[in-house]
Structure formats: structure tokens, C-alpha cells
C-alpha positions in Angstrom: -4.3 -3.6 2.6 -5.5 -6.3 4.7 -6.7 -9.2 1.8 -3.4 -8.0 -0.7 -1.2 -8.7 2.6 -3.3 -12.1 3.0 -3.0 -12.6 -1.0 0.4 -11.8 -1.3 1.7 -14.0 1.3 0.2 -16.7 0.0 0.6 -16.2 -3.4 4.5 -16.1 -2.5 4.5 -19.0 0.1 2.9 -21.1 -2.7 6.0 -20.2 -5.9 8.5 -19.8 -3.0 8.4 -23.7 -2.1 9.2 -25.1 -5.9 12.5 -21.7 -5.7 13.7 -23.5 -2.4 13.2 -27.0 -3.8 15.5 -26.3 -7.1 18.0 -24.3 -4.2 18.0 -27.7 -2.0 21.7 -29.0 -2.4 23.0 -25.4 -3.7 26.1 -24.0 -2.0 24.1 -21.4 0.4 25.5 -18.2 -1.8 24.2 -19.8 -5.2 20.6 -20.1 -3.3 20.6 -16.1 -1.6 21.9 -15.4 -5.2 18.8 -17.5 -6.6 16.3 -15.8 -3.5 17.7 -12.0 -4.7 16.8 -13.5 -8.4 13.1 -14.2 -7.6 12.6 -10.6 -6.0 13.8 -8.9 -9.0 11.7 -11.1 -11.5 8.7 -10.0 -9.2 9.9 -6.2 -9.8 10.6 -6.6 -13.3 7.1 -8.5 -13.6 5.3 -5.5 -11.8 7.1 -2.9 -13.8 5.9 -4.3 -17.1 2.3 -5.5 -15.6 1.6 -1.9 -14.8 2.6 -0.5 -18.1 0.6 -2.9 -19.7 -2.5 -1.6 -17.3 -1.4 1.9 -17.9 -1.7 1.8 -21.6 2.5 2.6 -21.8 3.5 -0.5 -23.8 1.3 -2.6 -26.2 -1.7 0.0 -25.8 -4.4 -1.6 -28.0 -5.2 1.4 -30.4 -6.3 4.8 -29.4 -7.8 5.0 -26.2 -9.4 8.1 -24.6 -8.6 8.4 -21.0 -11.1 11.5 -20.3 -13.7 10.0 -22.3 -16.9 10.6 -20.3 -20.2 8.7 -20.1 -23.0 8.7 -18.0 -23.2 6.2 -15.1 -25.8 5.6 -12.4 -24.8 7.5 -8.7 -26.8 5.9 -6.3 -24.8 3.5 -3.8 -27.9 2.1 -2.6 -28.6 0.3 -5.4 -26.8 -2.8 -6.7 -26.4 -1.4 -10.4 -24.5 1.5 -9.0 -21.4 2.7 -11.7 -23.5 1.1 -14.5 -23.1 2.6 -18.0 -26.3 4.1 -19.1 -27.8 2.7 -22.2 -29.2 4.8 -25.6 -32.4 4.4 -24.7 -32.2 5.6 -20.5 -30.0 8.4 -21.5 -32.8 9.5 -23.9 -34.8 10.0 -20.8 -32.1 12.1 -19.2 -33.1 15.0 -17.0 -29.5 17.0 -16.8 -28.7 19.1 -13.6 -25.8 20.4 -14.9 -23.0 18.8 -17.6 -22.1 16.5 -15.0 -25.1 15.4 -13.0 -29.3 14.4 -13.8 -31.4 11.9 -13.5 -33.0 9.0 -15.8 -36.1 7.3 -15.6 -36.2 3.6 -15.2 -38.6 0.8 -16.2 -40.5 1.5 -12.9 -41.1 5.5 -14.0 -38.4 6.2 -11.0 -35.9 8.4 -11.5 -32.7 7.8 -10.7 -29.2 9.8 -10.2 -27.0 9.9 -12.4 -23.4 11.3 -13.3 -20.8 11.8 -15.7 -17.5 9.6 -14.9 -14.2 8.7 -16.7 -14.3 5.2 -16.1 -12.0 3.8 -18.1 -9.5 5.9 -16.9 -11.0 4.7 -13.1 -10.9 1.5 -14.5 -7.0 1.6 -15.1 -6.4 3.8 -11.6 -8.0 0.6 -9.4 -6.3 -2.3 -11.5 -3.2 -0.7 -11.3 -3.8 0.4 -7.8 -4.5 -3.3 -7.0 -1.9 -5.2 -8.8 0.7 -3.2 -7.8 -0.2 -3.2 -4.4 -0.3 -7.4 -4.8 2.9 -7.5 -6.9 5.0 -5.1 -4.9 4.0 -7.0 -1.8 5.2 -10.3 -2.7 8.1 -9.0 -4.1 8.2 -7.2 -0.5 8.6 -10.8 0.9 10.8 -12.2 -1.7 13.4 -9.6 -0.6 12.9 -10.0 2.7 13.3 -14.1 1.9 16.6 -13.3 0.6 18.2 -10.7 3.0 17.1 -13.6 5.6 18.8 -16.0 4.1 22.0 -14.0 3.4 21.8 -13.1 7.2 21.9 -16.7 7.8 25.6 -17.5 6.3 28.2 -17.5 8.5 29.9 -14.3 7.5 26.3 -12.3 9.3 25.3 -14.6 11.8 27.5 -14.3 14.3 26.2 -10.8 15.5 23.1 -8.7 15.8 24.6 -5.7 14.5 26.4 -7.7 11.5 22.7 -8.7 10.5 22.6 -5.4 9.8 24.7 -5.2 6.5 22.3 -7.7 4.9 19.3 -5.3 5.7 21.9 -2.8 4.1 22.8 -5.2 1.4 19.0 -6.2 0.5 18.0 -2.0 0.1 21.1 -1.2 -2.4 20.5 -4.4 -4.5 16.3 -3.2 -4.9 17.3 0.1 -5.1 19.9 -1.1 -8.5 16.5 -2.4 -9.5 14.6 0.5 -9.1 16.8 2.6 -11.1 16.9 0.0 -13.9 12.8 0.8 -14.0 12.8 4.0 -13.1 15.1 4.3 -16.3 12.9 2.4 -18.8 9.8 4.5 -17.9 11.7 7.5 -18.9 12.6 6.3 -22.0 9.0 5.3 -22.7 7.9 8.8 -21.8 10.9 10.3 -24.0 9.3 8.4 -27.0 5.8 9.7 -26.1 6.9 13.1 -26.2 8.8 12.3 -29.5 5.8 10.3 -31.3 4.0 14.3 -29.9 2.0 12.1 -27.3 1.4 14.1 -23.7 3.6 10.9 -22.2 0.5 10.8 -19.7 0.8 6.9 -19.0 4.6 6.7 -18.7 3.4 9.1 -16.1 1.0 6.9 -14.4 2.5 4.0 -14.8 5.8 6.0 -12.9 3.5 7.1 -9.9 1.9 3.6 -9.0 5.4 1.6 -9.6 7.3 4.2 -7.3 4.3 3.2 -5.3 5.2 0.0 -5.0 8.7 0.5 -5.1 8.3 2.2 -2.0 5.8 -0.9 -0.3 8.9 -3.4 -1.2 11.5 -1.1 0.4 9.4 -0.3 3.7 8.3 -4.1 4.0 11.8 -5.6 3.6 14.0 -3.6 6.0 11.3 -3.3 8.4 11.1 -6.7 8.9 14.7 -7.6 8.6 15.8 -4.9 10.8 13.4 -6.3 14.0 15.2 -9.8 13.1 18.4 -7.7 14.2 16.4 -6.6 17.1 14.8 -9.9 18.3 18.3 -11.7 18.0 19.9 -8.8 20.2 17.3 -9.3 22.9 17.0 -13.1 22.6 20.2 -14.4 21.9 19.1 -16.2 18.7 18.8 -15.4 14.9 15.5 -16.2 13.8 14.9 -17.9 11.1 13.9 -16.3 7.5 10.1 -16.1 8.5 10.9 -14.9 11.6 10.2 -17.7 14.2 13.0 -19.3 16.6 14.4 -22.0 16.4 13.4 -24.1 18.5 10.6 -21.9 19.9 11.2 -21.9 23.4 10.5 -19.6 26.3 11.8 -15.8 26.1 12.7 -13.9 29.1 9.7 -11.6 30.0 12.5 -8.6 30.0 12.9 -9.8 26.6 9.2 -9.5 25.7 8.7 -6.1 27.0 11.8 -4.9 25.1 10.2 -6.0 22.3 6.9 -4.4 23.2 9.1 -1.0 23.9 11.0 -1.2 20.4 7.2 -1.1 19.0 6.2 2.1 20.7 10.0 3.3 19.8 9.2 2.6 16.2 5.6 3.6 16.4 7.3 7.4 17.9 9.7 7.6 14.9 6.8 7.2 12.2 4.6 9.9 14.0 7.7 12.2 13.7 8.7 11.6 10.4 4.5 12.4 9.5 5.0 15.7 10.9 8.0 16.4 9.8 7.0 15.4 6.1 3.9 17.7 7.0 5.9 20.4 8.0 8.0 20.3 4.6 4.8 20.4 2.9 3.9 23.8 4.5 6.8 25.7 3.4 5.7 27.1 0.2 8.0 29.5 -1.8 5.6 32.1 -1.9 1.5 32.8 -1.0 -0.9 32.6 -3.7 -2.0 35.7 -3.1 -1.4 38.7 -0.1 -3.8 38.6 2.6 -6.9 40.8 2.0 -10.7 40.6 2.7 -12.3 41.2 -0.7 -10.8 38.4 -2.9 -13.1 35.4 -2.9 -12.5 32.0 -2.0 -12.6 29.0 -3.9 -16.6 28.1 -4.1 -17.9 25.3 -1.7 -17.4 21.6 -3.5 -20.8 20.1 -4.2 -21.3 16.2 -3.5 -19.6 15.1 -6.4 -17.0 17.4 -7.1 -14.4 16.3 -5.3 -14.4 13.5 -8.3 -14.1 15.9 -10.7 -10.9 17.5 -8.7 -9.1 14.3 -8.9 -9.6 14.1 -12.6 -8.1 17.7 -12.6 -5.5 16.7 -10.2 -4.4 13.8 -12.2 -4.2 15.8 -15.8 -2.3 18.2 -14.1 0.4 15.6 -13.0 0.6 13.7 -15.8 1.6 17.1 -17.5 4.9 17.1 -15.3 8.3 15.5 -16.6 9.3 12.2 -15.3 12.4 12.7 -14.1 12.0 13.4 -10.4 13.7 16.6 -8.7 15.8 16.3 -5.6 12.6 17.9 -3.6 10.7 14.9 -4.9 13.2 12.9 -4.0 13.4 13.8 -1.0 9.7 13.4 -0.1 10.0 9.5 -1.5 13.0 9.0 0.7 11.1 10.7 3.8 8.0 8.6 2.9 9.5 5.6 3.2 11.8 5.8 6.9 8.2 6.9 7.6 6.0 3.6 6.3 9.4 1.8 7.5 9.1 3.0 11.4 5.4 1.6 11.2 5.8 -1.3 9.4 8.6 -2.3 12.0 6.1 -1.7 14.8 4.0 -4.0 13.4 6.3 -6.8 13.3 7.7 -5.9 16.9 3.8 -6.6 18.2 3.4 -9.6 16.5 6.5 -11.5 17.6 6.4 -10.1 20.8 2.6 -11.2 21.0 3.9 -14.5 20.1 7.0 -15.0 22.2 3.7 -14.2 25.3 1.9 -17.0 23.1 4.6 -19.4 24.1 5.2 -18.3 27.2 2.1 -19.3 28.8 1.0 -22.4 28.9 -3.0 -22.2 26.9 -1.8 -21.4 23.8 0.1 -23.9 21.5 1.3 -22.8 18.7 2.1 -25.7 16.9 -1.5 -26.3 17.1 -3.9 -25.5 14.5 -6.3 -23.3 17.0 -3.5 -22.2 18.4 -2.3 -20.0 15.5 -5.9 -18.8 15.5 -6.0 -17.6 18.7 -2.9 -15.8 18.2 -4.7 -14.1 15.2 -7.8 -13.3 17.4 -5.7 -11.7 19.7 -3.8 -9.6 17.0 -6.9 -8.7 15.1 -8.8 -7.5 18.4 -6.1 -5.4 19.2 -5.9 -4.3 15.7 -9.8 -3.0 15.7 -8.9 -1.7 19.2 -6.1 0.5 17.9 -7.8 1.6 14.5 -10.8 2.9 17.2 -8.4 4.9 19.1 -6.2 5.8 16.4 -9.5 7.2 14.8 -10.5 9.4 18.0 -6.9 10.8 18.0 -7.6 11.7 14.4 -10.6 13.6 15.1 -8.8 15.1 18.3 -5.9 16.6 15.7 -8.7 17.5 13.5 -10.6 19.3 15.9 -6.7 21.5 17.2 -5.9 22.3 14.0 -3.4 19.5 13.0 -5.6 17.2 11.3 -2.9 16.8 7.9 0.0 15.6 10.5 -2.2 13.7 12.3 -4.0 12.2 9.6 -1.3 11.3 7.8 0.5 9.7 10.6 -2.9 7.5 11.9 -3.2 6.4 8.3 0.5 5.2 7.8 0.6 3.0 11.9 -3.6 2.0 10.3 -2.1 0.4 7.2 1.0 -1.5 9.0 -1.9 -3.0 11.6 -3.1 -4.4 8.3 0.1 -6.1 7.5 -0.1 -7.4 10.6 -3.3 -9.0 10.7 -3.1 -10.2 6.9 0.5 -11.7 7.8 -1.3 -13.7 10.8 -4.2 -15.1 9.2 -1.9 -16.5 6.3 -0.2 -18.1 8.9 -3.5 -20.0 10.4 -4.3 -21.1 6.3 -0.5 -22.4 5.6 -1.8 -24.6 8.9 -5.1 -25.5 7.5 -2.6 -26.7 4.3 -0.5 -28.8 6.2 -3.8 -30.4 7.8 -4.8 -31.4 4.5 -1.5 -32.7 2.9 -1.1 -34.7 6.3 -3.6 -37.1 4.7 -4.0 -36.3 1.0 -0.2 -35.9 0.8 1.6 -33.6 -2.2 2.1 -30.3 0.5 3.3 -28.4 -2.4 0.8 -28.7 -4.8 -2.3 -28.7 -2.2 -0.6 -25.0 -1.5 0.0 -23.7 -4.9 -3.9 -25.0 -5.9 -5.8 -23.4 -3.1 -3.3 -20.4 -3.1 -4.7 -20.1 -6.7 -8.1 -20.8 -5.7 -8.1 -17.9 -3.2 -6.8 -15.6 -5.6 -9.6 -15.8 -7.9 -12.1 -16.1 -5.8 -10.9 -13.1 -3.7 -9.0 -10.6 -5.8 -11.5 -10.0 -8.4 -14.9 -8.6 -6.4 -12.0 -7.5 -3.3 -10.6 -4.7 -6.9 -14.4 -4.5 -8.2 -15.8 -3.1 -4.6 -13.8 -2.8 -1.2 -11.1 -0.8 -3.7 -13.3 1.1 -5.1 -15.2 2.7 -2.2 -11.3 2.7 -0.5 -10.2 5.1 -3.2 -13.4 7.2 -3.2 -13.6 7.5 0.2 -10.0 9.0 0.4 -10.6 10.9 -2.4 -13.7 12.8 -0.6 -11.2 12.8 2.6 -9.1 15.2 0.5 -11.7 17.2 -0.8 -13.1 17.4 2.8 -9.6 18.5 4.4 -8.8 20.9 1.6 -12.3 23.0 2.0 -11.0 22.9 6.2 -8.5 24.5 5.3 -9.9 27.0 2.9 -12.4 28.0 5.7 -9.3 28.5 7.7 -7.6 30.9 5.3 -10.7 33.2 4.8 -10.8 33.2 8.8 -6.9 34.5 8.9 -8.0 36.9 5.9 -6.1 34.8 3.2 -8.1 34.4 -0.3 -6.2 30.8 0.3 -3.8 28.7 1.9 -0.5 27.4 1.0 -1.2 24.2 -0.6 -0.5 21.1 1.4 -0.9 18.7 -2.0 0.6 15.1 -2.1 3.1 15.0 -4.6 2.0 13.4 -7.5 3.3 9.6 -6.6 0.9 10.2 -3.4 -1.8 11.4 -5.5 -2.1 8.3 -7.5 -3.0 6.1 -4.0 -6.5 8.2 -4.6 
């Protein structure tokens, strides 16, 4: 989450300069009207990006999404997820229909195993540009709820910055329900046309998705502005910095530092509680008894072929979501809201330290990168303890809540650390443009040139092992608890499944 933070950021900063140049000599509620414009062409932009991915609109001809072909399995090697040629699957030793070996042009033989990769292919682009594309239209929101908190009918009060947080979430949320509403009549024409509607389907989970990222990002970060200006006196401005920076009371600071662990409480309650929901099944799968066997123990690869299964499954279910479902999307995001707004209280209280004492200057090149040092350092730090306190729930019993909870404070530490860094590189920009000059366009190039040179091997391989390593997480968790049930004499447990819009971050 880290490099699409990093990416998104700058990807915004870069289009955002040319929006606020054509705003420059606009009455103040023509250019919020213009900043609300530019979130919603973001929105609109990832809805129909992801259906393209997905294969809902312009599909090009019949494609097979649980087509399967042979692949090499061995991480060790550089060629790993390779398609097997004619002639190496002619030297195919088979295990069983999924697994084997091959022999290759050293006489080796090498694992091998059966994978759907284009549809794999489709989960991690549309797992990636949603993820970019929900995050800077994340920022874009919270660009315009800052700047409607600015005009004098909002900035007169902490609490009255409020509405525009209020304000911000109705006019996404309008958005949302435009989308929501053309993805159901592409699935409606699926079904009509006798299609299975599975990409309307897919394209619905990882829009929701980000649909939820936009939400979580915008009124986190505009409801600490609320916060900062109650316990500094002064509205920040839309990226969150005073102006001028000046010393903070230290009381100041550590109410900041106390609203973090506030927020950080809230999001660990809301994981259990969402946990807790999850555990209330209507009825058992079966009665308790002794005899009736338990599902068989996964072998290494299987938990790959369970999320294929999973995700025909969902993709079977209507679009339309039931008020259970949402529910759970309305729980899941207070939840990634609370952490999110952690994140933002520890960075500009960190910063308000960084200009209190007197070896760190912030207007200073290095001293933006110290402040990201410090950030990141206490960002590993907190992902090392956050991972022993993992493995503690794991080891009483727990280990969903717990999990689930680590993973959702884990991911806003990311937006913290991506958010920073961005910060040191629009520095390094202004370095650049002091002596070449053109600030604009020296952003929106090397914005560009990061992009490709990052996004593209970032989706090909840090993604990929991301997704497969929370995939085998699952399939880890769910055989915990199996092992539990046949303890308790259950032939099962009560299934603790994501719903299917969680089941789509595998």
C-alpha cells in the first residue's frame, strides 16, 4: 500500500496544479465546486477502468476466465509463473490434474502447476489500479472538503469544519450510487444475454473496494483537521500544514498523540466487533458428533485452488447488496476510518515535535527527510510489535479479531510513510525548478516517469506475492480453525468467510 500511497499522491499533486491554476481568480465556491468535480471524474474514471479490466464493457471476444494451463511453481527461479511451452509439457510428469514436473534443457526437472492466469491476471490489475485510482481520488476529495472548510461559512469553528467532512461523504456517496447503479444494469444485461454476469460481479467487489479506500481516506483526514484546529487554534490548510508553521504547545502535541491512540482504540473495537458479527451464523453445518470427518488437510498448493472456488462461488451471487452486506461495508469502513485517522494524528503530531525543536528544519530539503526517517522507523517498529501481538492472539485463540485488526492499523502505517516520502520528492521538485524553472511541468514529467518505472514490476511482483501470501494466510487460519472444531467435537466450524467484496483483496 506503501508505493500506490507514494504513486497516488504524486500522481495527483502533479494534475492537481494545472485544476488549481484554471480555479486561480474563481469565486471560492466555483473552485470547491471545480475540486468536488475532479474527485468525481477520478471515480467515474475508476469505475469504467475496472470494467474495462474486468472484461464488463468492451470485452474483446470470448474469453475463458477458468481456462487453465500449466505454469512453472518454483519461486526460486526467475522464470517462475511462466507458461509452459508444447514441447516442455510433452515432457510432463503429472502428480495429480493440478501438479508435476517437466524436464528442462539441463535434464532437471522442475515443478510445475496448473493456474488460471488470466483470470489472476485480471484479479492483480484490477487490484492494483483500483487501489491507485481510488487513492487519488481519496485525495481529490479530501482537496475539496479542505477547501470548502476554508470559506468563511466553516472556518470559523472546529466543530463547523465538521459539516464539510459531512458534506464531502454524502456528495461521494451520490457518486457511489450512480456506479453502484450502472454495474447492476450491466449485470442485468448479462443475465439477459444468459451470461453468468461474473465480471459485473468482479468489477462490483474491487470498485466497492475502492469506494471504500476513498471514503476511509477523506473523512479521516479531514476530520483530524477538525481536531488539530481545536487543539491549536488554527485551521490548517488543505494539505494539512499551518499556516505559518510555528511552535505548538507541547499540551497540544500530546493531545494529538492521545487522539492517535483514541483512534487507534476505536479501530481495534470495530475489528472485533465486525469479528464478532461474523461468528453469528444462523445455524451449524452440522450437530456436534465424533464420527463425521473433517474437511481433508490442504496440500501446498491448494489453498490456490480454494480461492478459485471461492471466487466462482461469489460471482454466482446477485449484485444487489443485502442490508447484512451493507452493513459489514458500513462497519468496514468506521473501522479503516479509525486507523487511517491515527495515522494522520502521528504524523502531524510528529511534525508539530519537528518544529518544535530546534535540529530539524522543515523547510529544508533534509529536513523533510528526517521527518520521514523518523516516521518510517517507527513504522517498522510498530509493524514488529503489531506482528508479535498477532501471533500472541493467534496463540489465545483470537487470531481472526486480532488479525484483522493488526492488518487494518499495518495498512494506515503505510499511508503514512507513502504520504511522507511524497512529501521529501515534491521537495526534490522544487530543487530542480528553482534552477531549471517550469515547477509545473518538471512535476507532471517526473510524476510520469515514476509511474512507469514503478507501477509496472511493483503489479508484476510485490502484488503478486502480496495476494498469494494472504491467500495462504486464509487457508492457514481456516485449517486452525477446523483443528479447533474436531477438538470441540464439531465436524466444522461456523464459517468466519469475508464477504465477497473482502474476498476480492485476495
Amino acid at each position: 500500500m506503501t508505493i500506490s500511497i507514494f504513486v497516488a499522491v504524486l500522481g495527483f499533486g502533479a494534475i492537481n496544479q494545472y485544476v488549481e491554476l484554471l480555479a486561480e481568480g474563481m469565486n471560492e465556491w466555483l473552485g470547491v465546486a471545480l475540486a468536488f468535480a475532479q474527485c468525481a471524474f477520478y471515480l467515474v474514471f475508476m469505475l469504467f477502468w475496472i470494467g474495462y479490466e474486468s472484461g464488463m464493457i468492451c470485452e474483446p471476444g470470448e474469453v475463458n476466465l477458468d481456462e487453465e494451463v500449466w505454469t512453472v511453481a518454483d519461486s526460486n527461479r526467475a522464470e517462475h509463473g511462466r507458461l509452459l511451452t508444447a514441447d516442455e509439457i510433452a515432457t510432463l510428469n503429472s502428480i495429480d490434474q493440478k501438479r508435476g514436473t517437466y524436464e528442462d534443457e539441463n535434464g532437471n526437472r522442475t515443478p510445475v502447476m496448473k493456474r488460471k492466469m488470466v483470470l489472476e491476471q485480471r484479479l492483480r490489475r484490477m487490484k492494483c489500479y483500483a487501489g491507485l485510482l481510488s487513492h487519488m481520488a481519496g485525495f481529490a476529495a479530501i482537496n475539496a472538503g479542505g477547501q470548502l472548510q476554508h470559506t468563511d461559512l466553516f472556518n470559523s469553528h472546529p466543530l463547523l469544519c465538521l459539516i464539510p467532512t459531512l458534506i464531502t461523504c454524502a456528495l461521494c456517496q451520490l457518486v457511489f450510487l450512480v456506479s453502484g447503479h450502472f454495474r447492476k444494469m450491466q449485470y442485468e444485461a448479462a443475465k439477459a444475454l444468459g451470461r453468468a454476469g461474473r465480471r459485473a460481479k468482479l468489477c462490483s467487489e474491487f470498485i466497492e473496494e475502492g469506494e471504500n479506500d476513498v471514503m476511509s481516506l477523506s473523512l479521516s483526514f479531514l476530520a483530524v483537521q477538525s481536531v488539530k484546529f481545536g487543539l491549536s487554534g488554527l485551521l490548517p490548510n488543505v494539505e494539512g500544514v499551518e499556516e505559518p508553521e510555528e511552535r505548538q504547545p507541547w499540551p497540544a502535541v500530546c493531545g494529538l498523540y492521545l487522539s492517535s491512540l483514541l483512534f487507534a482504540a476505536i479501530s481495534s473495537v470495530l475489528a472485533i466487533g465486525m469479528v464478532k458479527r461474523r461468528e453469528q451464523p444462523e445455524t451449524r453445518e452440522t450437530a456436534p458428533t465424533s464420527t463425521q470427518p473433517l474437511r481433508k488437510t490442504r496440500t501446498r498448493n491448494s489453498w490456490m485452488e480454494e480461492a478459485s472456488l471461492d471466487f466462482q462461488k461469489t460471482t454466482e451471487e446477485p449484485v444487489e447488496e443485502n442490508a447484512e452486506t451493507l452493513m459489514d461495508r458500513v462497519w468496514s469502513t468506521l473501522m479503516s476510518t479509525a486507523a487511517m485517522s491515527f495515522a494522520w494524528c502521528v504524523l502531524f503530531a510528529t511534525r508539530w515535535v519537528c518544529v518544535n525543536v530546534t535540529f530539524v528544519d522543515l523547510e529544508s530539503m533534509f529536513g523533510m527527510i528526517q521527518l520521514a526517517l523518523i516516521l518510517s522507523l517507527f513504522a517498522g517498529v510498530s509493524v514488529f510489535l503489531f506482528d508479535v501481538a498477532d501471533d500472541f492472539f493467534k496463540n489465545h485463540g483470537n487470531s481472526e479479531a486480532g488479525s484483522l485488526a493488526v492488518s487494518t492499523i499495518i495498512n494506515a502505517l503505510a499511508l503514512l510513510v507513502g504520504f511522507t516520502w511524497e512529501k521529501c520528492f515534491d521537495h526534490g521538485v522544487k530543487a530542480i525548478s528553482a534552477r531549471a524553472g517550469h515547477a509545473r511541468l518538471n512535476k507532471l514529467v517526473l510524476a510520469a516517469v515514476v509511474a512507469v518505472l514503478v507501477v509496472r514490476p511493483w503489479r508484476r511482483y510485490i502484488l503478486t506475492k502480496v495476494m498469494y501470501l494472504e491467500l495462504m494466510k486464509k487457508s492457514t487460519l481456516k485449517q486452525r480453525f477446523n483443528n479447533e472444531a474436531a477438538r470441540s467435537g464439531y465436524s466444522s466450524v461456523p464459517s468466519l468467510e469475508p464477504s465477497p467484496r473482502d474476498e476480492s483483496k485476495k
